[in-house]
N, C-alpha and C positions, 0 to 999 in steps of 0.2 A: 346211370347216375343215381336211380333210387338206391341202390345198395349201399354207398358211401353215406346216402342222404339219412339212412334208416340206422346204421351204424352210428353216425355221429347225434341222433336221435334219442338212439338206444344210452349211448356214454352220457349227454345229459340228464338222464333220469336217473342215473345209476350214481352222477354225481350229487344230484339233489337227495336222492337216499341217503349217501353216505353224508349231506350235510347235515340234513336230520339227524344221523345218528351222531353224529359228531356233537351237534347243538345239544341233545337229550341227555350226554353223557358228563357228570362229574367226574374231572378229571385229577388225576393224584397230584400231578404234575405237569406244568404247561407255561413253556414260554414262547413266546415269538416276537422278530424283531423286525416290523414290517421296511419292505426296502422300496423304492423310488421305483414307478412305474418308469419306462420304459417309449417314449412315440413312436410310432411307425416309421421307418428312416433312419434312425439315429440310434438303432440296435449297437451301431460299431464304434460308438463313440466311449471316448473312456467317460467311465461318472468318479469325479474330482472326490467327491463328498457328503457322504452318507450319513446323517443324521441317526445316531441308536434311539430309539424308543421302545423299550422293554415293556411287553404286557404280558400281566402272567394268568395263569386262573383259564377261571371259562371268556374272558375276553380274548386268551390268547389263543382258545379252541376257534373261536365265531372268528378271528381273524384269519388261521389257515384253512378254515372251511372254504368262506369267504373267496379266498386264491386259487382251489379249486374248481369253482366256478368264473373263474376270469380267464375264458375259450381263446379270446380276441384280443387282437392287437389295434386297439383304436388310439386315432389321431388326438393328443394332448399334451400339455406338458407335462416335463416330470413332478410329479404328487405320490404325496403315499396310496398304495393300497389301501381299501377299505375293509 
């Protein structure tokens, strides 16, 4: 189990680098249109109704950085990503 343990170790650090460089980076061009988390359970369920919220810039960089570090499937309702 350390091997798995030190792999998925390794991927979070590798993630936080790349959010660093993500966050340091003025970008030309960027939009993102964060969507509805997801509860543990209810993965199969259809979603009715997807609210657009357009962010563009470096809000919409810190937004899919952001998603990159979200490993986990934790118990909530549906809400936007942060």
């Amino acid at each position: 189990m350390p091997f798995i343990t030190d792999r998925f170790d390794e991927l979070k650090n590798n993630i936080r680098s790349l959010n660093t460089i993500l966050t340091h980076t003025q970008p030309l061009a960027a939009l993102a249109y964060p969507l509805p988390c997801t509860s543990k359970g209810m993965e199969s369920e259809p979603v009715k109704y997807i609210a657009a919220e357009e962010h563009t810039g470096h809000k919409a960089v810190e937004l899919a950085a952001s998603c990159y570090q979200d490993l986990y499937i934790r118990k909530r309702a549906f809400k936007q990503c942060a």
